[in-house]
Each structure stands twice: as structure tokens, then as C-alpha cells.
C-alpha positions in Angstrom: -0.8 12.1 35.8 -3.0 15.1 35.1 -0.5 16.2 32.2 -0.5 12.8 30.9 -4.2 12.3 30.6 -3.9 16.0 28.7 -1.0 15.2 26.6 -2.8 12.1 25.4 -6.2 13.7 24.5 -4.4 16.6 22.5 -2.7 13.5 20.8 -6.0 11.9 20.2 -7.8 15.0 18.9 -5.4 16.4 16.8 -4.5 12.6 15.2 -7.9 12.8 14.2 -8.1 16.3 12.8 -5.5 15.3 10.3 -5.7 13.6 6.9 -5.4 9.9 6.5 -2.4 7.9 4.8 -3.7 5.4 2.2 -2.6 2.3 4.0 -5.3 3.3 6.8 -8.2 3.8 5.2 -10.8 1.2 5.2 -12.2 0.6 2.0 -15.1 -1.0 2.4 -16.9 1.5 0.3 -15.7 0.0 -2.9 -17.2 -3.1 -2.2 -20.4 -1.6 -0.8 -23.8 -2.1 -3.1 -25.6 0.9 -1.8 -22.8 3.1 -1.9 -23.9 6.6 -4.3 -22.0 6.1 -7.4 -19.3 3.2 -9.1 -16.4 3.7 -10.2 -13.9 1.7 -11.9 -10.4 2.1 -13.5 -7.4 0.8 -15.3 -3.9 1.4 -15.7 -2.1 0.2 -18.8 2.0 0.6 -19.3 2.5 1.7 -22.2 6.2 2.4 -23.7 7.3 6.0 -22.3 3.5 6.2 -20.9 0.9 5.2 -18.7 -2.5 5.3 -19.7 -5.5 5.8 -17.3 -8.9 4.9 -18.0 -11.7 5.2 -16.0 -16.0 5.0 -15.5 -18.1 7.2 -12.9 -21.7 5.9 -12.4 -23.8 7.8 -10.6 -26.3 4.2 -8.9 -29.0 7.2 -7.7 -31.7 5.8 -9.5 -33.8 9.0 -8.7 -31.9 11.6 -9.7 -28.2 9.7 -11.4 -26.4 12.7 -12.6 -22.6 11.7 -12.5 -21.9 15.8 -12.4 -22.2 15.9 -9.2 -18.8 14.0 -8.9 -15.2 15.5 -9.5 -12.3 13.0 -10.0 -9.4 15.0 -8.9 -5.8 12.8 -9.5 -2.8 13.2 -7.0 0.3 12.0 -7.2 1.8 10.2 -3.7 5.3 9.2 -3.2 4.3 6.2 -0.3 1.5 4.2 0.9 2.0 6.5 4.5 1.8 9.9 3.2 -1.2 11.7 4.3 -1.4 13.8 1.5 -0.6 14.1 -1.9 0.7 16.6 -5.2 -2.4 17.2 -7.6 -1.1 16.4 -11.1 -1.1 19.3 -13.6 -3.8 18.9 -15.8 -1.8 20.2 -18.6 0.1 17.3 -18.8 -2.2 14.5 -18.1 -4.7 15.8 -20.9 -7.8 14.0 -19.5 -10.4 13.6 -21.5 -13.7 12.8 -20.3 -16.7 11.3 -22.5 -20.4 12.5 -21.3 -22.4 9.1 -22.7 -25.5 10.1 -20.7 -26.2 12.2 -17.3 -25.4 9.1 -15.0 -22.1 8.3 -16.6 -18.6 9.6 -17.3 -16.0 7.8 -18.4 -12.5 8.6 -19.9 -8.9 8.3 -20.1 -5.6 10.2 -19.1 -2.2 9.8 -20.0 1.0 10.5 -17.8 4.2 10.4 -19.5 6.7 7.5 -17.6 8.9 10.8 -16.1 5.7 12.4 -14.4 4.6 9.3 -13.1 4.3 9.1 -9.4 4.9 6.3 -7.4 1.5 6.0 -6.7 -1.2 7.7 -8.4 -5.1 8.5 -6.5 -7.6 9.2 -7.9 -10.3 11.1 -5.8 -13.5 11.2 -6.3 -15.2 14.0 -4.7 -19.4 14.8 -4.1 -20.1 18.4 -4.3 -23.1 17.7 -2.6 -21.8 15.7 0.3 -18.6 17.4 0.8 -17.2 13.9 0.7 -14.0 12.1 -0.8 -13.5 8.7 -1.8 -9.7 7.5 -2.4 -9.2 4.9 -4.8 -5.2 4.6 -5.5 -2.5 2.3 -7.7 1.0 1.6 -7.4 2.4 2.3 -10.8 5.1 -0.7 -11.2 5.9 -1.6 -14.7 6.2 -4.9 -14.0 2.8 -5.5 -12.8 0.9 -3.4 -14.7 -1.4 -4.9 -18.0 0.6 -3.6 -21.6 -3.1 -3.4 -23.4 -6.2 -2.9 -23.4 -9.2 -3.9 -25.5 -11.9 -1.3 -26.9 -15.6 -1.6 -27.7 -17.1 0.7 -29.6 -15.0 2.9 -28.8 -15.1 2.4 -24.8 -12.6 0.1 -23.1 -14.3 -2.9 -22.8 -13.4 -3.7 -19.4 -15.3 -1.1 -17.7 -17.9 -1.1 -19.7 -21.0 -2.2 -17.7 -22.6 -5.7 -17.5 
């Protein structure tokens, strides 16, 4: 019984050492009006490509400075992996548009063969050593085709 009651607190404490697959997370933080920043994305299929665009607000009405934030994209093959491949930067070509200090906003293309099942995008506080997953399964038959633009911004994350 002894080694039982061992075996299953190694289980628990290493379980919990370990990274989390998407489908266990709790997102609540996306939803959360008092969470630190906001940030919103779409993914448009485009013939041969995917298109990525995306808006990091820092809400820190003290001191907003979206810099303090690092979107780093992976690339996950299902729902249950733990972990993921970060995509070479050389062939998404972000580009990132500084509009003021509290937002960043942008785009990223991925070419149809380098597209991942799923792609994450992780947004990371250097401050708070903390990550935030926010993930989409690319499926190109339920994926938007277009996109509008305003002023040169996408339209739809453009704030309200």
C-alpha cells in the first residue's frame, strides 16, 4: 500500500511538472475583462496560403506598452500534444505594425505546405514570465477566403 500511495504522488507531481495539451487548458482568460492585454486574430485561406492577422493591446491603462508582449507561433500536429515546433520565421515573414506603444498589430503568411495542422500562437509577458495559448485548426473548409481592410488595418480587429 505504501508503494502505491508513492507511485501515485510521483504520478501526481510529475503530471503537473509537465506542459499542458491544448484541449486541457482552461481558457477563461480570453473572456476575462481584467485580464493585462487583448488579443485578437484571424485566419484567412487563401489559394496556396494562409494568412494570419493579428492585434496585441496592452488594457494597462497606467503604463500600456504592448512591448512587453512576445507572440511566438508554433506549429502542433493534435489537440493532445503538449508541446509544439516554433515556425521559422524566415518563412512566415511576419510583419508587425507599431501604431502606438499600447498596440501591435500585424500579419503572417504560411504557405499551404508549411501549414500545420494547428497553428498557436503564444503570447508571452516578459515581465510575468507568463504564456497565454490561443490556437486554430487550419481546415480549408472552414476557414473565411477574405478579409476586409480599413485604412489599411483589417477591419475586423480593429477596435470598437
Amino acid at each position: 500500500m505504501k508503494q502505491l500511495t508513492t507511485l501515485c504522488l510521483f504520478l501526481f507531481v510529475a503530471s503537473g511538472a509537465t506542459a499542458q495539451a491544448l484541449q486541457d487548458i482552461n481558457y477563461n482568460y480570453q473572456y476575462d475583462p481584467n485580464q493585462s492585454f487583448a488579443f485578437s486574430w484571424k485566419v484567412i485561406h487563401q489559394p496556396e496560403r494562409w494568412t494570419v492577422l493579428f492585434r496585441l493591446e496592452s488594457k494597462d491603462t497606467l503604463k500600456a506598452d504592448a512591448s512587453k508582449f512576445v507572440i511566438v507561433w508554433e506549429g502542433r500536429q493534435a489537440i493532445g500534444d503538449k508541446t509544439g515546433d516554433t515556425l521559422d520565421i524566415d518563412k512566415i515573414s511576419p510583419v508587425v505594425n507599431v501604431s502606438n506603444k499600447k498596440v501591435r498589430s500585424g500579419s503572417l503568411v504560411i504557405s499551404s505546405a508549411d501549414a500545420p495542422p494547428i497553428l498557436v500562437a503564444k503570447v508571452v509577458s516578459l515581465e510575468a514570465k507568463q504564456a497565454w495559448l490561443h490556437y486554430e485548426i487550419l481546415d480549408p473548409e472552414h476557414f473565411e477566403k477574405f478579409f476586409l481592410v480599413k485604412d489599411g488595418v483589417p477591419d475586423r480587429l480593429t477596435s470598437s
